[in-house]
C-alpha positions as semicolon CSV with decimal commas, in nm:
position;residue;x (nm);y (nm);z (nm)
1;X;10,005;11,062;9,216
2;X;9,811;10,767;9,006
3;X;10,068;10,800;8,736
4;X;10,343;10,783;8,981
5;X;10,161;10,466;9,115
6;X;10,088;10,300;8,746
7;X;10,444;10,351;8,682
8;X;10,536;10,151;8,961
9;X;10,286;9,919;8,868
10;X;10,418;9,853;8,495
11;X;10,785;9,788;8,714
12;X;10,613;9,498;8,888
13;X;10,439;9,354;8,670
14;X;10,736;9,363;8,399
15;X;10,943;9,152;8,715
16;X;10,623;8,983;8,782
17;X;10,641;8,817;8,419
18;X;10,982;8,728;8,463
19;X;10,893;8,435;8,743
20;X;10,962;8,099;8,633
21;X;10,678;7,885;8,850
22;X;10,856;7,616;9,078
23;X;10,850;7,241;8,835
24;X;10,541;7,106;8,773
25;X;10,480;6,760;8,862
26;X;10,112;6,720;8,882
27;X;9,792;6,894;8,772
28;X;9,399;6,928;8,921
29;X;9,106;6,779;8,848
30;X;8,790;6,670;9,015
31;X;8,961;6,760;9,332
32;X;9,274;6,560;9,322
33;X;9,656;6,597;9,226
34;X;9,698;6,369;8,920
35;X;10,084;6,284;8,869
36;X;10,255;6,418;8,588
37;X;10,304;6,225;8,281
38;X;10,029;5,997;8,235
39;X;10,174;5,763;8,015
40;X;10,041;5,700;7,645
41;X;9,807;5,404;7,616
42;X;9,561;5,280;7,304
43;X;9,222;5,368;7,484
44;X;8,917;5,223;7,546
45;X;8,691;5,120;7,275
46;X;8,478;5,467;7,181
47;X;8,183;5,231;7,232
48;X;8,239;5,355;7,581
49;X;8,148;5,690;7,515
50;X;7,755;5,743;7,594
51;X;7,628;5,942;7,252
52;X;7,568;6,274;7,539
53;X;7,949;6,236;7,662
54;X;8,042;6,208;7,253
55;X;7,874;6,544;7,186
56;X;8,043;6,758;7,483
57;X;8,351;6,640;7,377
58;X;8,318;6,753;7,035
59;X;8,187;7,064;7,171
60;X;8,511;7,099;7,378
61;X;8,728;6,988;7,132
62;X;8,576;7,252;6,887
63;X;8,646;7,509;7,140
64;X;8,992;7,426;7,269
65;X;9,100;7,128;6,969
66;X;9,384;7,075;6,783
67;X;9,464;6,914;6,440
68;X;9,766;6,914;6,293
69;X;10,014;6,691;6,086
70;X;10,288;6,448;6,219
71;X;10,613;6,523;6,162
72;X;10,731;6,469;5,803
73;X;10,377;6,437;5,748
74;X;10,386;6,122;5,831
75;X;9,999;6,089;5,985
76;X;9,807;6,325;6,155
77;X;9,794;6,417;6,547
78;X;9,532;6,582;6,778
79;X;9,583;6,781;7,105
80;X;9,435;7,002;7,332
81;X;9,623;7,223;7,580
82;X;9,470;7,312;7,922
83;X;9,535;7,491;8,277
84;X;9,696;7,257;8,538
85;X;9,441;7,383;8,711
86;X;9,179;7,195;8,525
87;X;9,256;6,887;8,382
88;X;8,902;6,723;8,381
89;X;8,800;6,727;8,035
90;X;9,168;6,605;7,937
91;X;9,132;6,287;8,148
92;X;8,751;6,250;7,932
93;X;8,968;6,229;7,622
94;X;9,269;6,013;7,751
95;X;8,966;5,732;7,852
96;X;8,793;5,744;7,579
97;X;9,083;5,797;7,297
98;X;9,396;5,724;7,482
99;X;9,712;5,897;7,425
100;X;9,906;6,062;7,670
101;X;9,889;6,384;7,920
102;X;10,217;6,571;7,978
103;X;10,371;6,946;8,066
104;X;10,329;7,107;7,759
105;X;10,458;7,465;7,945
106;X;10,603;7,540;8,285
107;X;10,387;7,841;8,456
108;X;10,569;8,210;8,430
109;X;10,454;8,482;8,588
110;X;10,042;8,508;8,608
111;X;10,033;8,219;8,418
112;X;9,962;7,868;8,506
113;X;10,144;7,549;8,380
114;X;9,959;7,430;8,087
115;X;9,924;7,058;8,028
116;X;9,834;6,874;7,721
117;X;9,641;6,568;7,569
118;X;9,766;6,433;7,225
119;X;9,733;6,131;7,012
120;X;9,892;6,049;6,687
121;X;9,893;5,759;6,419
122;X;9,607;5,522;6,448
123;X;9,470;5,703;6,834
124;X;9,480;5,976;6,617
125;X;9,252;5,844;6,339
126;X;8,992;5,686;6,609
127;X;8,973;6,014;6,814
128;X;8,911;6,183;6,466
129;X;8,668;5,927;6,311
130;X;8,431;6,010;6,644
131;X;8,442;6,355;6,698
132;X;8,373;6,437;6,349
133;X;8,043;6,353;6,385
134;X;7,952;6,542;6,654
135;X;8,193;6,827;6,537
136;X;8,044;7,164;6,412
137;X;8,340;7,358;6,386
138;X;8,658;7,133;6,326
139;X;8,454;6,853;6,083
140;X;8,671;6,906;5,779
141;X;8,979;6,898;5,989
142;X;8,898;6,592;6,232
143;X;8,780;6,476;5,812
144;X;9,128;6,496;5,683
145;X;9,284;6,327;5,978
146;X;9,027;6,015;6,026
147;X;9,152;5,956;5,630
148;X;9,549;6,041;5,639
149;X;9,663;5,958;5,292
150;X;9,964;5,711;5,233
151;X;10,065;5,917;4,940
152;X;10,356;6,148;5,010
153;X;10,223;6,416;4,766
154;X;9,851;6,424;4,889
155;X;10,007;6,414;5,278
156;X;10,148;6,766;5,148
157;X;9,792;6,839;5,022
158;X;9,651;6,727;5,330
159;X;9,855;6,950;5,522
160;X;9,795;7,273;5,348
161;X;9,425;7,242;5,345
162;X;9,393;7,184;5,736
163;X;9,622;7,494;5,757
164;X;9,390;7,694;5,523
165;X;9,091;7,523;5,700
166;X;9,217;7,737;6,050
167;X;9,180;8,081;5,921
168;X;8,849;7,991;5,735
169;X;8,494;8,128;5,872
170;X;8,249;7,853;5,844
171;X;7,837;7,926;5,741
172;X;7,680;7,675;6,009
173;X;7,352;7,786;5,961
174;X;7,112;7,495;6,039
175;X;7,355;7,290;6,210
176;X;7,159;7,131;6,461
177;X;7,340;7,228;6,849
178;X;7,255;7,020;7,170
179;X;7,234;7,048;7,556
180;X;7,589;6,820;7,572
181;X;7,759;6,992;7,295
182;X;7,680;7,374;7,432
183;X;7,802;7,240;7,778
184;X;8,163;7,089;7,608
185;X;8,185;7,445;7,367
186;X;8,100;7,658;7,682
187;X;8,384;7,436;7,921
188;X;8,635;7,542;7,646
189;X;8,530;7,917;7,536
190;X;8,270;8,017;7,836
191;X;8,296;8,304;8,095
192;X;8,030;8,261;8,398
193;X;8,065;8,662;8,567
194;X;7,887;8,845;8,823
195;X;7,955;9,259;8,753
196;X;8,079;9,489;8,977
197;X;7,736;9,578;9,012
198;X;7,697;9,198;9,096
199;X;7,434;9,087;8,762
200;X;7,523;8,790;8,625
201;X;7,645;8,721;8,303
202;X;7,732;8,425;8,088
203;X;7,956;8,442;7,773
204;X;8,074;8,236;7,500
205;X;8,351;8,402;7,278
206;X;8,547;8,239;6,957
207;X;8,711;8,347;6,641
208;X;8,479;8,291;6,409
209;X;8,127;8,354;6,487
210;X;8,009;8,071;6,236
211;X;7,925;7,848;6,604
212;X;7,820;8,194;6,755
213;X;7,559;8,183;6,537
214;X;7,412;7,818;6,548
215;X;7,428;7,830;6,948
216;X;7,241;8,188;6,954
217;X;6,992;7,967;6,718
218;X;7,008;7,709;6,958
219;X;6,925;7,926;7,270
220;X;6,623;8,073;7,100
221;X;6,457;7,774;7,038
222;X;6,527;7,655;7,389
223;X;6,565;7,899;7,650
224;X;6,279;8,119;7,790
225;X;6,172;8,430;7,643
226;X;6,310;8,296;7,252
227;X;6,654;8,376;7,407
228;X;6,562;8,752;7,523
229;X;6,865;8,929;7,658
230;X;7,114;8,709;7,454
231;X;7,356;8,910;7,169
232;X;7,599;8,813;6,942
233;X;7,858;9,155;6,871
234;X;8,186;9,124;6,770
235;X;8,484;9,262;6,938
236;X;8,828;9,372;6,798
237;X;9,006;8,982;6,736
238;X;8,699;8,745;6,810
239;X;8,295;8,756;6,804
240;X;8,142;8,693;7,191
241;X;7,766;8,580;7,211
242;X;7,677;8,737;7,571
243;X;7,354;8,617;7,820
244;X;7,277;8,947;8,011
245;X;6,895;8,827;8,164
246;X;6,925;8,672;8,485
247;X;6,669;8,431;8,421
248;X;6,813;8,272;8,100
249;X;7,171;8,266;8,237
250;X;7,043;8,045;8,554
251;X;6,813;7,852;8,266
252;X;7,149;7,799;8,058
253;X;7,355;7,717;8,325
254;X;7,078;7,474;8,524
255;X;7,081;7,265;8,146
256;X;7,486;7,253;8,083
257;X;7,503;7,072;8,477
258;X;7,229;6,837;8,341
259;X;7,425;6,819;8,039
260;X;7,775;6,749;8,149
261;X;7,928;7,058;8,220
262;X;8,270;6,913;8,422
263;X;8,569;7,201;8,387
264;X;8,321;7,512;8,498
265;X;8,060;7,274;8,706
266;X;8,191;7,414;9,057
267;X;8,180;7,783;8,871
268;X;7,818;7,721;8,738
269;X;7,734;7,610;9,120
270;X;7,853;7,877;9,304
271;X;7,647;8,128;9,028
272;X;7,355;7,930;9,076
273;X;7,332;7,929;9,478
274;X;7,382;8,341;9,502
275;X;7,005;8,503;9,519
276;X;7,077;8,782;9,668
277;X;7,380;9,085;9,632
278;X;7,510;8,969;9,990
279;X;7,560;8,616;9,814
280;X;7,665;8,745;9,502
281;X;7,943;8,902;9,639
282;X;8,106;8,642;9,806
283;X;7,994;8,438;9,452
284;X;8,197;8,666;9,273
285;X;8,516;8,655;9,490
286;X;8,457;8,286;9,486
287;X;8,445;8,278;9,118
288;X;8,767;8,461;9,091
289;X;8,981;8,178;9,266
290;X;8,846;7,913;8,980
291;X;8,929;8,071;8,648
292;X;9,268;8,188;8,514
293;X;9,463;8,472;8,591
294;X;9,440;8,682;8,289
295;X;9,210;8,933;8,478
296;X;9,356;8,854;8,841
297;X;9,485;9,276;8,829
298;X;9,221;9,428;8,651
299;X;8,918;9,257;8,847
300;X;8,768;9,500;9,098
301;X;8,786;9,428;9,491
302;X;8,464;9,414;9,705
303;X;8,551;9,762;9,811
304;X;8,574;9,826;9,424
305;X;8,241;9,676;9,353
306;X;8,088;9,917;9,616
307;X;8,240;10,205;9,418
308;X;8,104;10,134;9,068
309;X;7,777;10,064;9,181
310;X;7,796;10,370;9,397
311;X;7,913;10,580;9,079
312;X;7,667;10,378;8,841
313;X;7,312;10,488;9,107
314;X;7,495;10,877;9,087
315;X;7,447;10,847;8,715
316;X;7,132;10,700;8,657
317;X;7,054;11,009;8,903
318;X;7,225;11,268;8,664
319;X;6,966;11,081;8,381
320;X;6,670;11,116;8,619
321;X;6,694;11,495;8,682
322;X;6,813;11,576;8,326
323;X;6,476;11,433;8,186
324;X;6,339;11,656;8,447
325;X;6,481;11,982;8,366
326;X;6,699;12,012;8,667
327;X;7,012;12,134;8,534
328;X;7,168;12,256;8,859
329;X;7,105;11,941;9,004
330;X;7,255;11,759;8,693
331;X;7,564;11,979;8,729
332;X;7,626;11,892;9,059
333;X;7,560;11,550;9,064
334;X;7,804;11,549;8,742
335;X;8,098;11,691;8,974
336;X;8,035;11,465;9,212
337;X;8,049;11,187;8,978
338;X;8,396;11,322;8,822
339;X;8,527;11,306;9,185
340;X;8,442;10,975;9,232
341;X;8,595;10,833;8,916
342;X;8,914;11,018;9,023
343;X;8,930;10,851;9,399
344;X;8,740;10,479;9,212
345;X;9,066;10,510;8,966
346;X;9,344;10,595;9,243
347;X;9,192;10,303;9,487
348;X;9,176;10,066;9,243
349;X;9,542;10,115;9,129
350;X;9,619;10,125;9,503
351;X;9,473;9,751;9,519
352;X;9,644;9,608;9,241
353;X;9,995;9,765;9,340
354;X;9,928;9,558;9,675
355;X;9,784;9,271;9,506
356;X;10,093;9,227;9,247
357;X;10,339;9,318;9,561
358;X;10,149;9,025;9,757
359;X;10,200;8,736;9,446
360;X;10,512;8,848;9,376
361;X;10,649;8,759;9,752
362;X;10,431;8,496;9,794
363;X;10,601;8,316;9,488
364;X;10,958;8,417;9,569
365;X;10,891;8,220;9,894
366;X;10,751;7,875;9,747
367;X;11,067;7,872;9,548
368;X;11,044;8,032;9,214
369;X;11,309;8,168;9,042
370;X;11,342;8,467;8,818
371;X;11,407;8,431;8,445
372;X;11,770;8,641;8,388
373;X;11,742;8,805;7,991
């Protein structure tokens, strides 16, 4: 039956991907519809900047950043692309460094519309010029564009070596981190998640693990404990530096609102008020409206939740009589356990068959319209 069900599943979502989101005139942020373009303009003298404000966004713009030639080589340009759903740090960057916001891609599918800050010629050079200094990550790069050679053949060097500069690791040992800069990084790269077994957990993932490394430095000097119950692993394409205490994760989060934190503030909030599992659950549903939808169909329902921390008690039972020598009890606690799985698996397919049948209709009737191959 559940492969009968996942096959019907892959069906969906295959049509699923195939909606082309209604156009896309405005974007969110800070709780208001912001019309679509805003226009290019010089900026504001970067004097405006407070040094704290400087630092997150070169922590963002580390995190989420762009920098890239002109065309023809002409000068250099910097962009970042966001959600429509959370345009607050790109309206930070169009005060303080001008440039423009625009569609940068209509939303398809599970996807959002993504929107995007650039600047280019001398906006380019300004917005380079300050985040360098603050920068950890992209300093070379934001380097090479705050001093865009007029010579044709070292534009062509230029270009190669912030190409080259993408796919290299940085050392960043001893690079000094900050409150402000963590909170801009974390707005770009960070996870805030509460478990089906409703702990809370904050996350920081990248490429390279070069910043990994200076912010796990970072948290040991600052946070409680030396930064107990923080690890830095990698995964199969990226490295992820993972908070797993509850204490430091409410420590981490309390510092990044002092410190900033705008894109994931109502996120960090919501984290911060649950105290107890009743609140945590409603935290976590909460929580799922306010990021992306990468994991809308693989996130567990309350009713899921239930299950794995049903399933999770069952085992730490089947460790509790095993140490005790109890092997008929271990045997058939470990049958019930396999049962579970099978009806946790089934429901949880059954939910996200409803849940894709639900968006699907639900987009057919605001007006989207389905991509034809």
């Amino acid at each position: 039956m559940i492969g009968r069900l996942e096959r019907r599943i892959s069906r969906l979502e295959a049509f699923h991907h195939k909606l082309h989101w209604p156009a896309t005139s405005c974007f969110q942020a800070f709780g208001q519809n912001h019309v679509l373009p805003i226009a290019r303009t010089s900026g504001q003298d970067i004097s405006v900047m407070s040094s704290a404000e400087l630092r997150y966004a070169a922590g963002f713009f580390d995190g989420d950043g762009c920098v890239a030639p002109a065309f023809s080589h002409s000068g250099s340009q910097v962009w970042i692309n966001q959600s429509s759903a959370h345009g607050e740090a790109l309206l930070l960057f169009h005060r303080a460094f001008g440039g423009s916001i625009r569609l940068s891609r209509q939303g398809q599918g599970s996807r959002h519309a993504l929107i995007k800050w650039s600047v280019s010629g001398t906006s380019a050079r300004n917005a380079a010029t300050a985040l360098r200094q603050e920068s950890l990550v992209k300093k070379q790069q934001l380097h090479i564009a705050a001093n865009w050679p007029s010579c044709k053949a070292e534009r062509e060097e230029s270009a190669i070596r912030i190409t080259e500069l993408k796919h290299t690791s940085h050392d960043l040992f001893g690079f000094l981190c900050s409150w402000s800069y963590v909170a801009g990084f974390f707005d770009a790269e960070g996870h805030i998640h509460i478990s089906p077994t409703l702990s809370l957990r904050v996350s920081l993932s990248q490429k390279f693990e070069g910043v990994l490394k200076a912010i796990l430095c970072f948290f040991e000097q600052e946070c409680p404990g030396n930064g107990k119950g923080v690890v830095l692993y990698k995964l199969s394409n990226c490295s992820r530096l993972q908070v797993s205490r509850n204490e430091v994760c409410k420590f981490i989060l309390q510092r990044m609102l002092a410190s900033g934190l705008l894109v994931k503030r109502l996120s960090a909030e919501l984290a911060l008020a649950a105290e107890c599992k009743e609140s945590r659950a409603s935290a976590r549903t909460a929580l799922a409206s306010l990021v992306g939808n990468q994991g809308r169909y693989l996130r567990l329902d309350l009713e899921g939740c239930h299950r794995a921390t049903h399933i999770k008690s069952m085992q730490s039972s089947i460790f509790y009589q095993s140490s005790r020598g109890r092997l008929e009890k271990v045997i058939m606690l470990q049958r019930g356990v396999e049962q579970l799985k099978k009806e946790h698996a089934l429901q949880t397919s059954q939910s996200r068959y409803q849940l894709l049948r639900h968006d699907i209709r639900s987009k057919l009737s605001n007006g989207t319209a389905i991509l034809r191959s």
